[in-house]
N, C-alpha and C positions, 0 to 999 in steps of 0.2 A: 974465684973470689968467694972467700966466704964472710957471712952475714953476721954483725951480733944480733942477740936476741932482741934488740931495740930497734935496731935496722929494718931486721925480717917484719917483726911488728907492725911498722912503718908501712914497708915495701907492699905488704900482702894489703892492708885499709885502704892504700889504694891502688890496688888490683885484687878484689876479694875473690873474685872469679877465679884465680888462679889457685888463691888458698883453699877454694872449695874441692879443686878440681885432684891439689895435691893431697888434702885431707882423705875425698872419697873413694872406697874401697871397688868403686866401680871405675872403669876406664872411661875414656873422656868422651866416646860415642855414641851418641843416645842414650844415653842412659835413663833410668825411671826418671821422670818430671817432679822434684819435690811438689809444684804447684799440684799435682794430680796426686801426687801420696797425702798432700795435707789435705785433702778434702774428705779423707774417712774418720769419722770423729770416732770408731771403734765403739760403737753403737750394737753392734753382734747380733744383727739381722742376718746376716749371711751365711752363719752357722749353721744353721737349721736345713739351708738348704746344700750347703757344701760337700759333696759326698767322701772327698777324700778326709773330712773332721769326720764323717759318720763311723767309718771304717777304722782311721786313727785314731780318734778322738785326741789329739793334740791340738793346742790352740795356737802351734806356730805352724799347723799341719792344715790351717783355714784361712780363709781370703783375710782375716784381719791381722794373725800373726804374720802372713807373709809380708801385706804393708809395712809392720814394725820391724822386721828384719831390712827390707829395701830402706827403710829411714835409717834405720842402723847403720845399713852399710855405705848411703848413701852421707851420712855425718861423720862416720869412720872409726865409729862406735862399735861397729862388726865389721870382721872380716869377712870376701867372701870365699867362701873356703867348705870344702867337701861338707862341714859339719852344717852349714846354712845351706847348701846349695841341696842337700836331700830332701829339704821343704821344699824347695822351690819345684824338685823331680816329681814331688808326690801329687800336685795341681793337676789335672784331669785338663783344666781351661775348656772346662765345661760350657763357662759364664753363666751358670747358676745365680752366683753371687750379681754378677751387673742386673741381674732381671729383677731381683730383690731389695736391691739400696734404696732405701729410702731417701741418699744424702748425691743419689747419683756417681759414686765413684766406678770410674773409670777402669776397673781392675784389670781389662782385657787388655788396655793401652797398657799398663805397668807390669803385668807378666809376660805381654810383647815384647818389652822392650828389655827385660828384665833376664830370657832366657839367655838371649845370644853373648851376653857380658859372661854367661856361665859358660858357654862355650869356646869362647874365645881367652879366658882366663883360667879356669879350672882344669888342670890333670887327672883325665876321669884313669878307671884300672882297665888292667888291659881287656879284663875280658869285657866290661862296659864299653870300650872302645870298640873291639871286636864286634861285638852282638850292632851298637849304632851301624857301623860300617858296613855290614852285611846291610842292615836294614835300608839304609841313605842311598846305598848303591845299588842296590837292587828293585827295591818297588816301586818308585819314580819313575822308573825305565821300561814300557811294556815290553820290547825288543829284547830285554837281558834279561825278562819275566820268562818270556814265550818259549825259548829255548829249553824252559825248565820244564812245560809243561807233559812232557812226554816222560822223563824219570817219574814226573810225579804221579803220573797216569800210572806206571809200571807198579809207584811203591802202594797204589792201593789196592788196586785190583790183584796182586801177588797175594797179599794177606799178608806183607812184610809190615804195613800198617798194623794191623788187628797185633801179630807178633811182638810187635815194640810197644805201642802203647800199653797191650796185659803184662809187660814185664816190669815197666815203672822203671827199667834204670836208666831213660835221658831224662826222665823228670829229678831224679836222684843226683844228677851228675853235671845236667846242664839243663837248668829251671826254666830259665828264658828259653830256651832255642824247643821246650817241650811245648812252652805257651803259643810259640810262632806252629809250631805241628797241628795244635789243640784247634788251632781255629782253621785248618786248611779245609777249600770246603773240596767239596765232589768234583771233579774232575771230569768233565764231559765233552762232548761232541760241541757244545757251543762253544766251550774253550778257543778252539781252534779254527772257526767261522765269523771273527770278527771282523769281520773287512765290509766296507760302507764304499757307494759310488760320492762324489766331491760332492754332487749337486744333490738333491731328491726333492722332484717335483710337489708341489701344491695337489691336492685331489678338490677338483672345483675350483671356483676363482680363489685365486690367490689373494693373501689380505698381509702378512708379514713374510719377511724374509730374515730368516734367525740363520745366526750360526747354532752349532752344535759341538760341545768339548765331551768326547768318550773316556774323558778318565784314563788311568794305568790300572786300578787294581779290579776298576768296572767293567773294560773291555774285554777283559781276560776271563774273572771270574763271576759276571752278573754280563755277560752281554745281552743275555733275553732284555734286560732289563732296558739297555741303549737300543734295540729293536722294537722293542714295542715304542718308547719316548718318537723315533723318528715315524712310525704309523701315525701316534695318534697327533704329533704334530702336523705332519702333512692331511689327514684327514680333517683336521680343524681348516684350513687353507693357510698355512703355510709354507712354502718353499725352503728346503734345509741346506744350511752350506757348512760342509766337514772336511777342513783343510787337512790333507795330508801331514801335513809340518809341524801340526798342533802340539802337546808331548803333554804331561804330568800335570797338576793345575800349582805345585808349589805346595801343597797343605800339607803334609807327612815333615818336610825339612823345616816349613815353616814354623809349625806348632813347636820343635822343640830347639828352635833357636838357632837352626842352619843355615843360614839369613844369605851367604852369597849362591848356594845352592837355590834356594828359592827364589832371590832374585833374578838369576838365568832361567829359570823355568818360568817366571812369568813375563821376562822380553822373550821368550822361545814363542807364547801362547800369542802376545802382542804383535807380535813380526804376523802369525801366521794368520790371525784374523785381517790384518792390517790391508785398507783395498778391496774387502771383502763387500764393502757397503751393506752391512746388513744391519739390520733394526734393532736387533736384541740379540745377546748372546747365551742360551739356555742348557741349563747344566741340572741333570735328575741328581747328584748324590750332595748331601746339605755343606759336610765338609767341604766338597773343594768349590760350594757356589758361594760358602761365607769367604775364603782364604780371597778367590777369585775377585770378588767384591772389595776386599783389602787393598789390590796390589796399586791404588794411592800410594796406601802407607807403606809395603813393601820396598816400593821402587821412589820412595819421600826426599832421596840423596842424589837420584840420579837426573843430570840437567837433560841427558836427552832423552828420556823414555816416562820421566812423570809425570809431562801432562799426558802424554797417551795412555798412561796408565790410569790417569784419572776418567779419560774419555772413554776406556774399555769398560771399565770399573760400573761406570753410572749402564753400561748397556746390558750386565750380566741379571739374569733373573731363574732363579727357581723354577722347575719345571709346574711344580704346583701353583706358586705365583702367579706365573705367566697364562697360567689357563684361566684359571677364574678372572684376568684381569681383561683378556680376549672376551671370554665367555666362549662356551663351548656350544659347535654350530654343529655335530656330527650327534648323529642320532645314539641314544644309550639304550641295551637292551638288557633283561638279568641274566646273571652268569651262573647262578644258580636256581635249581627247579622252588626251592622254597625258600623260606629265609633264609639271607645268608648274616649272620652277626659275627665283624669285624673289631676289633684293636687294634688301633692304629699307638707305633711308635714312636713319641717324641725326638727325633732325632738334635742332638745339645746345637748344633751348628744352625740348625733351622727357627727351634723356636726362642733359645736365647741368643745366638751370633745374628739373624736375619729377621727375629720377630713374627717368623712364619708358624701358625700352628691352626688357624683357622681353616686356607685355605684349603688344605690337603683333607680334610675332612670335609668339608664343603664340597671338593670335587666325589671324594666318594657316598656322599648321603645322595645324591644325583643318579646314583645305581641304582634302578629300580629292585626293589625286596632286600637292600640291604641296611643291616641298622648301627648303629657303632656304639660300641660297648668304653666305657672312661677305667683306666686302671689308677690302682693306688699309686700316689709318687712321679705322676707321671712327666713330671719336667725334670725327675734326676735322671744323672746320668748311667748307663748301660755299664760304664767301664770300658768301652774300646774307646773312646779318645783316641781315634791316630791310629800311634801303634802304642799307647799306652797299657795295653792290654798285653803287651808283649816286653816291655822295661819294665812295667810293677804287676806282673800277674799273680800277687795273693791279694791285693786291694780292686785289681778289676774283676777277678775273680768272685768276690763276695759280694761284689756292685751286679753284676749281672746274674748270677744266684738269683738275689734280690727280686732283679728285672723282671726275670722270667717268670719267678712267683708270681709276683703282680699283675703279669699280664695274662697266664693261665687263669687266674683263680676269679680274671673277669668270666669267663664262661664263652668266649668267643670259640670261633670255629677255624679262624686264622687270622693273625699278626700280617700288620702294611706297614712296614720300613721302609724309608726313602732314604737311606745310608748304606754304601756296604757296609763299613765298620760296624756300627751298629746290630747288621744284620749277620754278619759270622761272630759276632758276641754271643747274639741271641742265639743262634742255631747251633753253636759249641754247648751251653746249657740248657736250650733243651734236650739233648741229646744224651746229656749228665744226668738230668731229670728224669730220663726215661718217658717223654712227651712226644707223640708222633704229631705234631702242629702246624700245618704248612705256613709258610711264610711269604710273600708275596711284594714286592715293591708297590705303591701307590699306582701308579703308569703301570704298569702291569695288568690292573685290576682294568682300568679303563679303556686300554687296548681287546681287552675281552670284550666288553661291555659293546663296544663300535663293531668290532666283528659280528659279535652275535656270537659265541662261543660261550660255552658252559665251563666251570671251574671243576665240579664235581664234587663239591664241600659244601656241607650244608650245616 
């Protein structure tokens, strides 16, 4: 049946909802919330702090031109179509911008919602297809990681590394897949000793019972880091339960709009806690304890997994968090013979996703002899977002350039990262820089400190 224009007219006044739904360039499923795009009055406080406007300096390349593209396409004003959706690619989703508004908007909820329509509608090229595909399938997965670990042991210790990177032709040929090399870190003997018993007892009387989530990219390439976390938990008095079954925390598929991948990963993590009876679920790297914290909104569609999703959600806490909120009962001793002055890095998921930036400073000003040093810019972002550092490596590239200035040129003696991301950013450009700077996880520092063990940096 077709409609005169008097008709349809008619028909749509009264079912507007249908008109909006045919008019908008977004599909019918979540999509951005006009109610939450119209509460930016375009005001351009967020600018300042936007790093991918720093770098681009385009204003549809900032938390405010992105809203007006979303209202575009969401009136049907814009298409959306490769030519908008590379705004939408270049967003870090820092949430720089949320910590800034003055008017409150929402921006994390509308680039949330605002990806997956681009994935789900958009025909990216192959070789952007390609490079995601590798990415989605592979680091989410420790198991399909671990396998790798032994070539990759071979390609650096051979000198086939050193050989490829002075010759510049995958950077020449294949930009991306040079950026994913650029950040690989060292390859070690911890690599391949990641294995934790279910349970780990309490030292002293016991006061909580936490799970513990080891990550995909943490367990592999930062395990000192999930070793020390389970010391100085258990030295504080609590009891550790690390479910076999656990897997990926969802953050890597999440952040760029892989929505039913991330959704599986976070009933994978929900199953595996589930029965676990334990008080708080405690997670060292900031990314996957913001994403973790999310999977309400993740799993917002599904009748049988979102209220547990909500009941998991309210039990996850930062490892930083979760100590100062305990208060720490184990005794601290210095890790170095004389001063030691620290910078600590703001990791985006921690102090704008979770509101954490206190804390993790607070736990290490409690290190006797140690002092903390403030870097310029310190709420921007690094440039690894994710694997954002590895889809736009000349914009995260210059972000962490940046970084590393500013956190040198405080005069510290070594960088506290609670991200890996973060931390193979950092440690890629120092490296560019020519900086011998050790680097250090927060927990890391503290596990020292409980031991009585020396750092040997002063």
């Amino acid at each position: 049946m077709t409609l005169t224009p008097a008709k349809e007219s008619n028909f749509l006044s009264q079912n507007p909802h249908l008109g909006e739904i045919e008019k908008s360039g977004f599909d019918p499923k979540n999509p951005p919330k006009p109610e939450l795009i119209d509460t930016c009055v375009h005001c351009g406080f967020c600018l300042a702090t936007c790093p991918s406007y720093r770098v681009i300096g385009k204003e549809m390349d900032s938390p405010r031109g992105r809203i007006y593209l979303m209202d575009a396409i969401q009136s049907g004003e814009a298409e959306l179509e490769p030519a908008t959706t590379q705004h939408f690619d270049s967003c870090l989703g820092c949430l720089a911008c949320v910590s800034t508004c003055p008017s409150g908007v929402q921006y994390d909820k509308l680039i949330a919602a605002t990806r997956p329509q681009v994935e789900r509608n958009i025909s990216r090229s192959i070789g952007d297809r390609l490079i995601r595909t590798l990415i989605f399938n592979l680091f989410p997965y420790p198991e399909r990681l671990r396998p790798l670990l032994y070539p990759l042991l071979a390609y650096q210790k051979s000198g086939l590394q050193t050989v490829v990177r002075s010759t510049g032709l995958l950077q020449k040929w294949l930009p991306r897949l040079t950026a994913m090399e650029a950040i690989l870190p060292e390859i070690t003997a911890d690599s391949f000793n990641a294995n934790f018993p279910d349970i780990i007892p309490a030292r002293g009387e016991k006061r909580y019972r936490v799970g513990m989530l080891l990550g995909c990219v943490q367990q592999l390439f930062f395990n000192p880091v999930n070793e020390a976390t389970a010391r100085v938990l258990s030295a504080n008095g609590c009891e550790i339960v690390i479910p076999k079954s656990q897997g990926c925390c969802g953050a890597l598929p999440a952040h760029q709009g892989q929505e039913t991948q991330a959704q599986a990963l976070a009933r994978q993590n929900i199953d595996a806690f589930e029965g676990m009876d334990v008080d708080f679920i405690v997670i060292n790297a900031a990314g996957c304890g913001h994403t973790l914290k999310e999977y309400g909104h993740i799993l917002q569609d599904d009748p049988v997994y979102r209220d547990k999703a909500d009941v998991f959600a309210k039990k996850v806490k930062d490892i930083n968090e979760f100590l100062v909120s305990i208060e720490l009962t184990a005794k601290l001793h210095p890790i170095s013979d004389g001063e030691l002055s620290i910078v600590y890095q703001d990791a985006c998921h921690l102090i704008h996703g979770q509101k954490i930036s206190v804390q993790p400073r607070e736990l290490l000003r409690q290190i006797p002899n140690v002092t903390l040093r403030e870097p310029l810019d310190a709420a921007l972002c690094c440039g690894s977002a994710g694997v954002y550092n590895m889809l736009q490596p000349e914009v995260a590239d210059e972000l962490g350039q940046q970084k590393v200035e500013n956190l040198v040129n405080t005069g510290a003696s070594l960088i506290a990262s609670a991200n890996p991301g973060c931390s193979l950013q950092i440690q890629k450009h120092l490296k560019l820089q020519g900086h011998d700077l050790p680097l250090r996880h927060p927990i890391e520092l503290l596990d020292l400190s409980i031991r009585g063990e020396k750092l040997g940096v002063c």
